[in-house]
PyMOL Python script that loads the backbone (N, CA, C, O; Angstrom):
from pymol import cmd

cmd.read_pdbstr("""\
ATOM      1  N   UNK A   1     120.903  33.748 217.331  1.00  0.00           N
ATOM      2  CA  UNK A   1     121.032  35.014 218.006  1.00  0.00           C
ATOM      3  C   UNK A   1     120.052  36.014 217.390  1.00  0.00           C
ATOM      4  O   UNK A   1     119.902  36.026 216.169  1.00  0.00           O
ATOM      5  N   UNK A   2     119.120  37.173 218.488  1.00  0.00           N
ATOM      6  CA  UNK A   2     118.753  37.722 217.541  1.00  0.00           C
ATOM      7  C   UNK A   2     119.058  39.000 218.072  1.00  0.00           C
ATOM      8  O   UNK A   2     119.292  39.024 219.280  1.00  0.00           O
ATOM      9  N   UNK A   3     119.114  40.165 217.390  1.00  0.00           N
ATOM     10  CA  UNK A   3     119.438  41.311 218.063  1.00  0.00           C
ATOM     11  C   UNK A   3     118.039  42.467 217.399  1.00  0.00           C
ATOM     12  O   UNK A   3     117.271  42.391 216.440  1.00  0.00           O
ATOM     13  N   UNK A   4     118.270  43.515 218.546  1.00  0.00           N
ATOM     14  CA  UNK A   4     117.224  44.217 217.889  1.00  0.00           C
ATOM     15  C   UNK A   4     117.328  45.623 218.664  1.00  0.00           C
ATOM     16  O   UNK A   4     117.670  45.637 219.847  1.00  0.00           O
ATOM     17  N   UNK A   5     116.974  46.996 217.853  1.00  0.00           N
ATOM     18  CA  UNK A   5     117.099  48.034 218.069  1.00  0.00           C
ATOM     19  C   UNK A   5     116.016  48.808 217.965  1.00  0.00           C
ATOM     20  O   UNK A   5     115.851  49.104 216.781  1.00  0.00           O
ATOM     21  N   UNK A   6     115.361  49.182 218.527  1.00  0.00           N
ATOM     22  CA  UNK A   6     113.931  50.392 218.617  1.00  0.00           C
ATOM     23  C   UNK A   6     114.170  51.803 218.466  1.00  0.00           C
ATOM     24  O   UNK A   6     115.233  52.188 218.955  1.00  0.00           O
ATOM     25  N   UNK A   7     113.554  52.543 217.994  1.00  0.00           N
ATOM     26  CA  UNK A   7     113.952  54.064 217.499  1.00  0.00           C
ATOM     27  C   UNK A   7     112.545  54.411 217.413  1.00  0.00           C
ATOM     28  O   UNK A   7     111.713  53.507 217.339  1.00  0.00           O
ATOM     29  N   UNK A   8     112.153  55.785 217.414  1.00  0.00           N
ATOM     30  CA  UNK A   8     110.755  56.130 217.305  1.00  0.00           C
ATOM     31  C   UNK A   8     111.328  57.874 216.680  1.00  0.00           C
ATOM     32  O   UNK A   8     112.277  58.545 217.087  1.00  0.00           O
ATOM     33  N   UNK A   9     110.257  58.205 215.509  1.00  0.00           N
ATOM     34  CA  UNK A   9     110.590  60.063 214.975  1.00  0.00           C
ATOM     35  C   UNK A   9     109.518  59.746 214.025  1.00  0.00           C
ATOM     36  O   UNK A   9     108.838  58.749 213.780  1.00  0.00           O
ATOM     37  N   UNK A  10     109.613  61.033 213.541  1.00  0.00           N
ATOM     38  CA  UNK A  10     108.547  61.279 212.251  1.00  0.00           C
ATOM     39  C   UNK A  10     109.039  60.718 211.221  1.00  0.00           C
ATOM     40  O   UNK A  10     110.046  60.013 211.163  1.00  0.00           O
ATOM     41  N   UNK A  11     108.075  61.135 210.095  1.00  0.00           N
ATOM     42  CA  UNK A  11     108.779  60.450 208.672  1.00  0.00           C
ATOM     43  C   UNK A  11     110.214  60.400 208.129  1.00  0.00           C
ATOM     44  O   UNK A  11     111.003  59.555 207.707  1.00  0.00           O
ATOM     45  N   UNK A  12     110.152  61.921 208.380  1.00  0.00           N
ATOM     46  CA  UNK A  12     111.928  62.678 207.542  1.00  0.00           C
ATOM     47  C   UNK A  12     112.648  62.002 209.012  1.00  0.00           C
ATOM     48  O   UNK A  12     113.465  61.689 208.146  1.00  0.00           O
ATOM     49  N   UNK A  13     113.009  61.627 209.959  1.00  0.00           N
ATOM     50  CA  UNK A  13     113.616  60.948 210.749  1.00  0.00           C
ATOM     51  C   UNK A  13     114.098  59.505 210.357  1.00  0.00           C
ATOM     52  O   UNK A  13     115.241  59.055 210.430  1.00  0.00           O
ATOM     53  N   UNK A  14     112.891  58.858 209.900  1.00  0.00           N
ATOM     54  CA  UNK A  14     112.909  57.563 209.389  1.00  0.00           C
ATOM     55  C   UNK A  14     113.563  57.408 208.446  1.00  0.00           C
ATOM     56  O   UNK A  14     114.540  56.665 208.350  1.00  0.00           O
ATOM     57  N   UNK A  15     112.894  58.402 207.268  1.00  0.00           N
ATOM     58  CA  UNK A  15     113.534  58.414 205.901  1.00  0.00           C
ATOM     59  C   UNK A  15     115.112  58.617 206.352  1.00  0.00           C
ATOM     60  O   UNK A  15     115.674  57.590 205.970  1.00  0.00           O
ATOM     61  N   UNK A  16     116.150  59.543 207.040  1.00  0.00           N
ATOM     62  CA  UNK A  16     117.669  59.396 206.942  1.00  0.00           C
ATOM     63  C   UNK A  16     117.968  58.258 207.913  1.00  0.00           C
ATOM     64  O   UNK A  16     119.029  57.637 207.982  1.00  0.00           O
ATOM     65  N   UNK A  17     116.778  58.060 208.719  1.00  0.00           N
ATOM     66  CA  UNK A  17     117.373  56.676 209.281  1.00  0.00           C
ATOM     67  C   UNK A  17     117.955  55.239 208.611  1.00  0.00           C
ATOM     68  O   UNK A  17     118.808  54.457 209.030  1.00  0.00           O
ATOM     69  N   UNK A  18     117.382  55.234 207.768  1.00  0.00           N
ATOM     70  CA  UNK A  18     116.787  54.039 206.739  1.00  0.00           C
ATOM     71  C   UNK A  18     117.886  54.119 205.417  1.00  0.00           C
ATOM     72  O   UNK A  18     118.383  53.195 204.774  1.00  0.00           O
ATOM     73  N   UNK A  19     118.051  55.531 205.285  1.00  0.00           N
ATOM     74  CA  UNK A  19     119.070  56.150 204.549  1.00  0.00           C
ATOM     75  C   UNK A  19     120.454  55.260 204.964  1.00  0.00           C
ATOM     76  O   UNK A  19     120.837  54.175 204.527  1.00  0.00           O
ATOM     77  N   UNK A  20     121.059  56.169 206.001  1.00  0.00           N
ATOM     78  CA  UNK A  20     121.967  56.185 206.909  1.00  0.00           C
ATOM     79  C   UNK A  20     122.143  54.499 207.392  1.00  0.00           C
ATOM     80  O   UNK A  20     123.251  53.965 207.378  1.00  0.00           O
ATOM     81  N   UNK A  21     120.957  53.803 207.792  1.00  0.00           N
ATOM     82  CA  UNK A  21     121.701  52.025 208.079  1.00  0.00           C
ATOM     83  C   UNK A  21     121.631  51.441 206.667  1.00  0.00           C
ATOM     84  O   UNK A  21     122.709  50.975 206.297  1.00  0.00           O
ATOM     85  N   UNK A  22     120.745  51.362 205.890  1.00  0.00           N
ATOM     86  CA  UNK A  22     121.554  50.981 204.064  1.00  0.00           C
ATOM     87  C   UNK A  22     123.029  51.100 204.430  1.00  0.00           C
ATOM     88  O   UNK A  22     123.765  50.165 204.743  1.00  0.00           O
ATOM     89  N   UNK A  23     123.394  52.573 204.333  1.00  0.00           N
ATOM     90  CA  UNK A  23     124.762  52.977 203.758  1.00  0.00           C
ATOM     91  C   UNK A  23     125.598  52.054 204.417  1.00  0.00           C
ATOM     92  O   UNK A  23     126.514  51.431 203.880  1.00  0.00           O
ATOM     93  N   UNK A  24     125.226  51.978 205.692  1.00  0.00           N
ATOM     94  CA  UNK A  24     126.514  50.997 206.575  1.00  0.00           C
ATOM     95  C   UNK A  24     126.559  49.615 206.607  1.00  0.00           C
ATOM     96  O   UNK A  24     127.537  48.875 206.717  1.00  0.00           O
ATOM     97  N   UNK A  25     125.289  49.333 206.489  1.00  0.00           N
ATOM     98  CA  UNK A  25     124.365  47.645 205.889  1.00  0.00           C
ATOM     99  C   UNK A  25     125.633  47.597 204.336  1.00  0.00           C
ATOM    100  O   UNK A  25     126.492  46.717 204.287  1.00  0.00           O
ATOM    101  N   UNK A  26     125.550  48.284 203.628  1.00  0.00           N
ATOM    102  CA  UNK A  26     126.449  47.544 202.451  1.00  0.00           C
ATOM    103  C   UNK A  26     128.211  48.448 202.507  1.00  0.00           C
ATOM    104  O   UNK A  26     129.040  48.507 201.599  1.00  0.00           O
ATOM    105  N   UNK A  27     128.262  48.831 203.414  1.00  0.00           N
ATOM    106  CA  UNK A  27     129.763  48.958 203.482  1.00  0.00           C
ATOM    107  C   UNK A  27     130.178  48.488 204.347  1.00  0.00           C
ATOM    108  O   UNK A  27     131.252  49.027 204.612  1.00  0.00           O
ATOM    109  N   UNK A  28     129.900  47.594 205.128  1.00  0.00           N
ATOM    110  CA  UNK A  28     129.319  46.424 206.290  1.00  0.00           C
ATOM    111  C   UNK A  28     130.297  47.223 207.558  1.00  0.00           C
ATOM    112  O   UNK A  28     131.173  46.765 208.291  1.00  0.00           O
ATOM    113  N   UNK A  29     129.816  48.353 207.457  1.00  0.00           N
ATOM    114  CA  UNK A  29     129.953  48.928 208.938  1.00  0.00           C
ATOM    115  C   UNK A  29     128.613  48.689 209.949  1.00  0.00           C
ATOM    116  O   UNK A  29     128.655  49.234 211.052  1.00  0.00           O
ATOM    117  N   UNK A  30     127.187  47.722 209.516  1.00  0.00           N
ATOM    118  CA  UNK A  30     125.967  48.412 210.436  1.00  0.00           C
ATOM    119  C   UNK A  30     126.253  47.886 211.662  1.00  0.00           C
ATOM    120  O   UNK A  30     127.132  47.136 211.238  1.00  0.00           O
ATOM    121  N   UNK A  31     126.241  47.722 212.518  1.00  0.00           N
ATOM    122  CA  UNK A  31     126.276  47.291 213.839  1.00  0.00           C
ATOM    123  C   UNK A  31     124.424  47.261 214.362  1.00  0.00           C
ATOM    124  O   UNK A  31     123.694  48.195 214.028  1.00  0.00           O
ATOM    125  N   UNK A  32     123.969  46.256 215.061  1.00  0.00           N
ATOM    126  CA  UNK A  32     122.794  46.000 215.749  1.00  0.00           C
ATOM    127  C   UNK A  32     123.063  45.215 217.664  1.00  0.00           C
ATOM    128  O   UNK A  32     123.267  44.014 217.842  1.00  0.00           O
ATOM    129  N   UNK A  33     123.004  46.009 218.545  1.00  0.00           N
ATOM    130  CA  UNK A  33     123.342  45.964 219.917  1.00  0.00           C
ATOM    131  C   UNK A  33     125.026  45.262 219.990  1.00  0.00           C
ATOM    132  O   UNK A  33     125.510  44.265 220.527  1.00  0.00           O
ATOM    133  N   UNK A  34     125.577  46.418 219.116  1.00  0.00           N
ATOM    134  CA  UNK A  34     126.867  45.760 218.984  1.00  0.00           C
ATOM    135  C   UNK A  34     127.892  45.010 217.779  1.00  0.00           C
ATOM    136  O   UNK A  34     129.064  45.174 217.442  1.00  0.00           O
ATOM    137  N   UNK A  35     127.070  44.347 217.456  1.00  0.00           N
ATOM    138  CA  UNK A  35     127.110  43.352 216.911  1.00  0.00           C
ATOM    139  C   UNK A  35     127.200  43.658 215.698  1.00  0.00           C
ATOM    140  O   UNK A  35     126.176  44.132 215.204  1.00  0.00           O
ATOM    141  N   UNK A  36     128.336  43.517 214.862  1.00  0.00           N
ATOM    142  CA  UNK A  36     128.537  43.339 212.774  1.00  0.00           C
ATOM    143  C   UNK A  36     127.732  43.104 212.167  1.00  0.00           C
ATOM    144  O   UNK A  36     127.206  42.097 212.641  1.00  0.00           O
ATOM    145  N   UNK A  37     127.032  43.552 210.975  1.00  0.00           N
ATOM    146  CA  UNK A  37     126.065  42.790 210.164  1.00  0.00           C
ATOM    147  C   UNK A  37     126.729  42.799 208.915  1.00  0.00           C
ATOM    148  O   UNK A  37     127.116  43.770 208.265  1.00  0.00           O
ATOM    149  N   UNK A  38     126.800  41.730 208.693  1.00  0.00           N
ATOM    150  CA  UNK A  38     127.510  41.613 207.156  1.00  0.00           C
ATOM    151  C   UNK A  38     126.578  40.849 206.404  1.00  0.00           C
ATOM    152  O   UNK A  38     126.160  39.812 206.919  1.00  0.00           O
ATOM    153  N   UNK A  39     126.236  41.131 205.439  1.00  0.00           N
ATOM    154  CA  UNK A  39     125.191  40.725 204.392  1.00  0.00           C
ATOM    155  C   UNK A  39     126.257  39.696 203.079  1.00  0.00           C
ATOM    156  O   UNK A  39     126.586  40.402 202.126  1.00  0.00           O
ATOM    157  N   UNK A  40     126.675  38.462 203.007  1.00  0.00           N
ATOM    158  CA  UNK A  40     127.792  37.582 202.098  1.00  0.00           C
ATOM    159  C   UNK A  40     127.297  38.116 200.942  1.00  0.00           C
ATOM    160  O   UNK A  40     126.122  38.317 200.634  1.00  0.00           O
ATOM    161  N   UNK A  41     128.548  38.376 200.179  1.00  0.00           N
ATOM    162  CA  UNK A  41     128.780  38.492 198.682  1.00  0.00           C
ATOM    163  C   UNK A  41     128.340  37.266 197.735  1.00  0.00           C
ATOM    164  O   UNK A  41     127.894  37.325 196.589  1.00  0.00           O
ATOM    165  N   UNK A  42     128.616  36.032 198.611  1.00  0.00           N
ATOM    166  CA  UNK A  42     128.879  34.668 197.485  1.00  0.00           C
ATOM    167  C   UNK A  42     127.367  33.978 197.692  1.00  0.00           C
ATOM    168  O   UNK A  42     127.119  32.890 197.172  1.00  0.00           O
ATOM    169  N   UNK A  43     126.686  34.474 198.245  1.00  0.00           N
ATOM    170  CA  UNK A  43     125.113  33.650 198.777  1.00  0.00           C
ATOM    171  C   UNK A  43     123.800  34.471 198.029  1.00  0.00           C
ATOM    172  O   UNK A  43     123.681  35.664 198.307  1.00  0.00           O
ATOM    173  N   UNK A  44     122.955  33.935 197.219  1.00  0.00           N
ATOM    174  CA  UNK A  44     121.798  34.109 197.283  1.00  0.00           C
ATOM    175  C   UNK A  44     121.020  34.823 198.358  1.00  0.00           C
ATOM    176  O   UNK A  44     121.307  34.664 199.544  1.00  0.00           O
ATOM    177  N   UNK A  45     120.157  35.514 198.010  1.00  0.00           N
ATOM    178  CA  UNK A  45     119.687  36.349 198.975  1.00  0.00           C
ATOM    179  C   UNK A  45     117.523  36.291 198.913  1.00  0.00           C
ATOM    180  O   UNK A  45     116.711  36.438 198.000  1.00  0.00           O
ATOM    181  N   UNK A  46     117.428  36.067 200.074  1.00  0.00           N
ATOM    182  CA  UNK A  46     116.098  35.881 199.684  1.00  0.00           C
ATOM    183  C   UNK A  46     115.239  37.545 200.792  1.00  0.00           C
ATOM    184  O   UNK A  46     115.224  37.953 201.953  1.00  0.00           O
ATOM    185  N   UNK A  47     114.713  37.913 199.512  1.00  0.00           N
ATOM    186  CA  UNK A  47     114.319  39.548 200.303  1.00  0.00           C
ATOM    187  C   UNK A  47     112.898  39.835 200.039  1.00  0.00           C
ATOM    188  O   UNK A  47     112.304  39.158 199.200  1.00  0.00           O
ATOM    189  N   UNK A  48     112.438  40.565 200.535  1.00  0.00           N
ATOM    190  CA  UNK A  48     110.898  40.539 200.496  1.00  0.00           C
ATOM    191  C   UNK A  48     110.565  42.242 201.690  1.00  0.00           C
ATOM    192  O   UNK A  48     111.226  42.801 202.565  1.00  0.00           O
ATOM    193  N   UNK A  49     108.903  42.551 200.901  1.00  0.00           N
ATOM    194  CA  UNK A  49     108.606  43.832 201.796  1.00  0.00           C
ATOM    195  C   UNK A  49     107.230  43.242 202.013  1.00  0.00           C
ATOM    196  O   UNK A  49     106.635  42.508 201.224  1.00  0.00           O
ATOM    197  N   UNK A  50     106.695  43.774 203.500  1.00  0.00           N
ATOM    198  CA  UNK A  50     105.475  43.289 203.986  1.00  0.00           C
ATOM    199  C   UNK A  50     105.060  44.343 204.442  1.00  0.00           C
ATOM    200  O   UNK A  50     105.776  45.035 205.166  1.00  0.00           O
ATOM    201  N   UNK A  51     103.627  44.739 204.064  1.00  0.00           N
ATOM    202  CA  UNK A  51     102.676  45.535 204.576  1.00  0.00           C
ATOM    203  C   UNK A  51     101.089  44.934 205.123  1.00  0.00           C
ATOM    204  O   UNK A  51     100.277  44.276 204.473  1.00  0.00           O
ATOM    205  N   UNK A  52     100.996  45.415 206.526  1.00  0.00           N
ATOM    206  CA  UNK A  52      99.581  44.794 207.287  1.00  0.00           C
ATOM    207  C   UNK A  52      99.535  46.558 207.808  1.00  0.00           C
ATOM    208  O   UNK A  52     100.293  47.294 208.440  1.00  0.00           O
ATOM    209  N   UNK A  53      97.939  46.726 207.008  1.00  0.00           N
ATOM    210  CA  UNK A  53      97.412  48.181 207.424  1.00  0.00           C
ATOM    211  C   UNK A  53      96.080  48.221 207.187  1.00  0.00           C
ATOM    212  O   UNK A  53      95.489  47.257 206.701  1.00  0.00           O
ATOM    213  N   UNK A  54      95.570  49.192 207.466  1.00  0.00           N
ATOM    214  CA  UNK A  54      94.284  49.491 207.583  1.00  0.00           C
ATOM    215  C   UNK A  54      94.344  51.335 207.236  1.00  0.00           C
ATOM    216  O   UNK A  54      95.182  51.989 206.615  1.00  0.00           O
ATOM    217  N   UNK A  55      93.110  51.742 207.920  1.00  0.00           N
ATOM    218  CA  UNK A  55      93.269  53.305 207.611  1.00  0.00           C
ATOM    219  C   UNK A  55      93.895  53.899 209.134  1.00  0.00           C
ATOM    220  O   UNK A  55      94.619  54.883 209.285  1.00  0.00           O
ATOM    221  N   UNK A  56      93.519  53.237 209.884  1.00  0.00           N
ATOM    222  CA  UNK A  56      94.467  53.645 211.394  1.00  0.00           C
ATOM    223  C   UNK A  56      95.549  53.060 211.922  1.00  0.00           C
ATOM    224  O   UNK A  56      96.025  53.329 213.025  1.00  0.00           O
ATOM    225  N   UNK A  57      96.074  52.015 210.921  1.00  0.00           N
ATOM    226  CA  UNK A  57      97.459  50.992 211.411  1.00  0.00           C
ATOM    227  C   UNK A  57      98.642  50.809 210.145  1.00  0.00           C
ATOM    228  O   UNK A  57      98.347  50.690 208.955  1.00  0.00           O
ATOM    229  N   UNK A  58      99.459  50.814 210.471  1.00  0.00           N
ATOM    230  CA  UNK A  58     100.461  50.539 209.739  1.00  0.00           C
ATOM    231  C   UNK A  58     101.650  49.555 210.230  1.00  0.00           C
ATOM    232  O   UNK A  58     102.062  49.274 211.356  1.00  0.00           O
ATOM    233  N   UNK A  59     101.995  49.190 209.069  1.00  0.00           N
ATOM    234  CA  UNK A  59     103.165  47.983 210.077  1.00  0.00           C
ATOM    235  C   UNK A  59     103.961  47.079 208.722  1.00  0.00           C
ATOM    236  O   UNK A  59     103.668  45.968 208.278  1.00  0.00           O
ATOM    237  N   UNK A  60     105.257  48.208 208.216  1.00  0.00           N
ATOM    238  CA  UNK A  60     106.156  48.000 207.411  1.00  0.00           C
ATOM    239  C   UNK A  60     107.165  46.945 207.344  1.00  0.00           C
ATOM    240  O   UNK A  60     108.323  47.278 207.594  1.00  0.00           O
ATOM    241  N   UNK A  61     106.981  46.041 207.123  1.00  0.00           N
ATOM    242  CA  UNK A  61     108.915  45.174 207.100  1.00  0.00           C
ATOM    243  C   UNK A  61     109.099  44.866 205.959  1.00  0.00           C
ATOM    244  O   UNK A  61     108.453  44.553 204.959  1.00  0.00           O
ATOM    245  N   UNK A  62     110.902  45.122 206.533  1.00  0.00           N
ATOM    246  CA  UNK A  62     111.665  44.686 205.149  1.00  0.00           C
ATOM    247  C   UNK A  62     112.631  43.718 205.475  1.00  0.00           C
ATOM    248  O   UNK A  62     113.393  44.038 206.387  1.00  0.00           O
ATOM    249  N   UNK A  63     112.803  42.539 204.924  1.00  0.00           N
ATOM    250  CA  UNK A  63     113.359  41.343 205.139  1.00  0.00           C
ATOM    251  C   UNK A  63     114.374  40.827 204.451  1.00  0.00           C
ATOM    252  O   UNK A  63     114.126  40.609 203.265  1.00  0.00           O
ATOM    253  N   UNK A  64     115.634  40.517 204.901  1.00  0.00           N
ATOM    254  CA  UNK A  64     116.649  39.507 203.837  1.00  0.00           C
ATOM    255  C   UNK A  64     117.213  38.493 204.700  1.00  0.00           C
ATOM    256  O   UNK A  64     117.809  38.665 205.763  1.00  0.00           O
ATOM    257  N   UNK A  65     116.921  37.315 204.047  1.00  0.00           N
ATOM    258  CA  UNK A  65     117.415  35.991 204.295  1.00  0.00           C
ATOM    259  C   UNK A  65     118.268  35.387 203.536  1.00  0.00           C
ATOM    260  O   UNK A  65     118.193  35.432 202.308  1.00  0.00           O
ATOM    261  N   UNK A  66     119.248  34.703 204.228  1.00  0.00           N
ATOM    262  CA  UNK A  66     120.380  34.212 203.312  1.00  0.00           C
ATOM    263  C   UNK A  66     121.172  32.771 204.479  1.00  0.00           C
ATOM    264  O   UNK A  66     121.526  32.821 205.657  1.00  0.00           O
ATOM    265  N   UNK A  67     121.185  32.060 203.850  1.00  0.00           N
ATOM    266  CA  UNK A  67     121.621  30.974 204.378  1.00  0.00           C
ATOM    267  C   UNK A  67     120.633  29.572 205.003  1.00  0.00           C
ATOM    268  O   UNK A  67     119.596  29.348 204.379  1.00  0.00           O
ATOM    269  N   UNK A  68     120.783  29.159 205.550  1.00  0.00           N
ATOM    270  CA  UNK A  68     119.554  28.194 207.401  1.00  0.00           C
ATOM    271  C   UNK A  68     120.189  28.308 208.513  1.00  0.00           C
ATOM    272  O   UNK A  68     121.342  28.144 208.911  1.00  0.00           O
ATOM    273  N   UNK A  69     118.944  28.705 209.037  1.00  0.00           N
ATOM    274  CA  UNK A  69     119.229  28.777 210.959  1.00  0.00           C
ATOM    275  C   UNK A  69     119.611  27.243 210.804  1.00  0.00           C
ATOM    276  O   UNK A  69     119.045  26.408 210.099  1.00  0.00           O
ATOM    277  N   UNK A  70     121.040  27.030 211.886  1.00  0.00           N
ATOM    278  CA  UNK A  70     121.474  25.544 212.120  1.00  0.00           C
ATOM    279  C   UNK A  70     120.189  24.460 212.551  1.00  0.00           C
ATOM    280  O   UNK A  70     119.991  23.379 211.997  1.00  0.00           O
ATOM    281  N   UNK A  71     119.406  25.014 213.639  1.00  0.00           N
ATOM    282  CA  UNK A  71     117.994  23.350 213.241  1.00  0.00           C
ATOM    283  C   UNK A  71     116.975  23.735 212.080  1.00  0.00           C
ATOM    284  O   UNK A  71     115.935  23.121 211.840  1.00  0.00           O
ATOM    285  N   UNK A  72     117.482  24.939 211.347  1.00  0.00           N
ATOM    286  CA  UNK A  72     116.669  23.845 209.852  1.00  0.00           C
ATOM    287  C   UNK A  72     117.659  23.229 209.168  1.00  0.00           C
ATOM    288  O   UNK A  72     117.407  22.484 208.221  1.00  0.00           O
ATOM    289  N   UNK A  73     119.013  23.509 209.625  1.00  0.00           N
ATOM    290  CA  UNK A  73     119.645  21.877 208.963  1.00  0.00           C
ATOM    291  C   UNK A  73     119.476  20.302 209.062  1.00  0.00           C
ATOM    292  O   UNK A  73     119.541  19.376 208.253  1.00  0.00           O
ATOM    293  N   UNK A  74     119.244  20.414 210.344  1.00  0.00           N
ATOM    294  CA  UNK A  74     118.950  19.067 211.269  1.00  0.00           C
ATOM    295  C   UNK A  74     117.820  18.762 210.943  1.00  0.00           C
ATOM    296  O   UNK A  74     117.680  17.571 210.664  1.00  0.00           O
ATOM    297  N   UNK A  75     116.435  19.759 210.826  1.00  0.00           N
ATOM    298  CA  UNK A  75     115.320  19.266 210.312  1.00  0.00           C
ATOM    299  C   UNK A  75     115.454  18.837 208.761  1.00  0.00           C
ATOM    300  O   UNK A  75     115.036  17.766 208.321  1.00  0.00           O
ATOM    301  N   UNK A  76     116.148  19.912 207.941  1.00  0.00           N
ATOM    302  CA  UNK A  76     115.834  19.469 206.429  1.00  0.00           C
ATOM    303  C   UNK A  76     116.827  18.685 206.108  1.00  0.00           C
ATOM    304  O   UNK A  76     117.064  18.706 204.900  1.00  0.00           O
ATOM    305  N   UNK A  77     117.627  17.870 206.845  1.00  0.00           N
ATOM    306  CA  UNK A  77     118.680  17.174 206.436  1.00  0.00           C
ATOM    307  C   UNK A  77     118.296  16.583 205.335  1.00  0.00           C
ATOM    308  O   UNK A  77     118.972  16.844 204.339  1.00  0.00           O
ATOM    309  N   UNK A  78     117.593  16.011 205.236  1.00  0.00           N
ATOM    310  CA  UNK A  78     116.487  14.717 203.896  1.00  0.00           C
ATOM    311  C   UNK A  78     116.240  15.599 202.652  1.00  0.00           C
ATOM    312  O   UNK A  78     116.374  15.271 201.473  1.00  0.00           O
ATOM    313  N   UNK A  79     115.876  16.716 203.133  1.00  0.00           N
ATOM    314  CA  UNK A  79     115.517  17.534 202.210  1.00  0.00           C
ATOM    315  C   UNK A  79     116.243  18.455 201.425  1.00  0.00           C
ATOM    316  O   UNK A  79     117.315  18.934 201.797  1.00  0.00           O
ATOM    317  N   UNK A  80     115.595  18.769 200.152  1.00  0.00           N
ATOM    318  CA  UNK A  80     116.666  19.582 199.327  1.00  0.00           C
ATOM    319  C   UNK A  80     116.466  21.532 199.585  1.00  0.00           C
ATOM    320  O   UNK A  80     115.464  22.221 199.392  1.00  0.00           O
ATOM    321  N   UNK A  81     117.598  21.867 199.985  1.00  0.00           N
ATOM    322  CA  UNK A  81     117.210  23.179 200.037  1.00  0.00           C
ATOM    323  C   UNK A  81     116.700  24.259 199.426  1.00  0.00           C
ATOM    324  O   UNK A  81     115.937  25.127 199.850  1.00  0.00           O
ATOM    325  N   UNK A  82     117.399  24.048 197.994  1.00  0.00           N
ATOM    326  CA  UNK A  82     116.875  25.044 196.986  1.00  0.00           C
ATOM    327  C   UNK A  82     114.907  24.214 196.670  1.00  0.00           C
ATOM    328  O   UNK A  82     114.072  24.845 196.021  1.00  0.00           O
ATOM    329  N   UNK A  83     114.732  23.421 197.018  1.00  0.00           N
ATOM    330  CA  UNK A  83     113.148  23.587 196.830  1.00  0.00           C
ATOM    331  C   UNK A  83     112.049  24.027 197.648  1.00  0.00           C
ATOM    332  O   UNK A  83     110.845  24.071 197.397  1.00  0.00           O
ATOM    333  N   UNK A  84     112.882  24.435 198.965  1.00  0.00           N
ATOM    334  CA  UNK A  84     112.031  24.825 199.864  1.00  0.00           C
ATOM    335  C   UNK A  84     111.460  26.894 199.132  1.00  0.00           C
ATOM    336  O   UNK A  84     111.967  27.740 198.395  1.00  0.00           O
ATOM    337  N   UNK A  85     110.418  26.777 199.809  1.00  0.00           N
ATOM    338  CA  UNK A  85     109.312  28.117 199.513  1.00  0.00           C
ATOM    339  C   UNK A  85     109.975  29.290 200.627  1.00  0.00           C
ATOM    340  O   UNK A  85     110.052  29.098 201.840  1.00  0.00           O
ATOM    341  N   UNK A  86     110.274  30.115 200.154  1.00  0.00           N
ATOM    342  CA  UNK A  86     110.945  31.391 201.370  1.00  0.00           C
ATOM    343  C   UNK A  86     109.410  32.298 201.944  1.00  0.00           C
ATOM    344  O   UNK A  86     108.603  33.045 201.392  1.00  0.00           O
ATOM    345  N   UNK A  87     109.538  31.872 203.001  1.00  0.00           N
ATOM    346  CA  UNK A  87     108.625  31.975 204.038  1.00  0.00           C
ATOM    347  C   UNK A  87     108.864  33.432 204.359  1.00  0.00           C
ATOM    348  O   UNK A  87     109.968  33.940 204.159  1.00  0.00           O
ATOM    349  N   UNK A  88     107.870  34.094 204.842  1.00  0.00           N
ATOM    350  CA  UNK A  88     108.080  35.628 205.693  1.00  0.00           C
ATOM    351  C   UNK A  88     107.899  35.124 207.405  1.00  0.00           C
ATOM    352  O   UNK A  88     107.988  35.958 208.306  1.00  0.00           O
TER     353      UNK A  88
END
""", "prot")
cmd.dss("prot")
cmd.show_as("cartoon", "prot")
cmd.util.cbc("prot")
cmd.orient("prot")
């Protein structure tokens, strides 16, 4: 499943935006088109920040992974999980 939400403001918009879904991201109120986001207590967490810019482009992400999408089970069945490389 993937869900996804678009928003557009200036900086100080962003900045309490970003603020404001943290806060609910770890008191696992955030909701995304509905939908609960709960981030597990008992799981490893694989997180990472990506920047692709120039002097006229920008293009921020921030990423956390935790668990396998069900067909990389089926694919890595053979394989051991903790040796795989966490991909962006």
């Amino acid at each position: 499943m993937n869900y996804r939400e678009k928003y557009t403001g200036n900086k100080e918009e962003f900045y309490f935006f970003l603020k404001d879904e943290v806060i609910k991201l770890f008191k696992d109120k955030l909701q995304i088109e509905g939908n609960d986001i709960s981030i597990p207590d008992d799981e490893n967490l694989d997180f990472q920040i990506k920047l692709d810019a120039d002097e006229n482009y920008g293009d921020l992400s921030i990423k956390v992974k935790w668990g396998q999408r069900p067909e990389q089970l089926e694919e890595n069945n053979n394989e051991d999980p903790e040796n795989k490389p966490f991909e962006f």
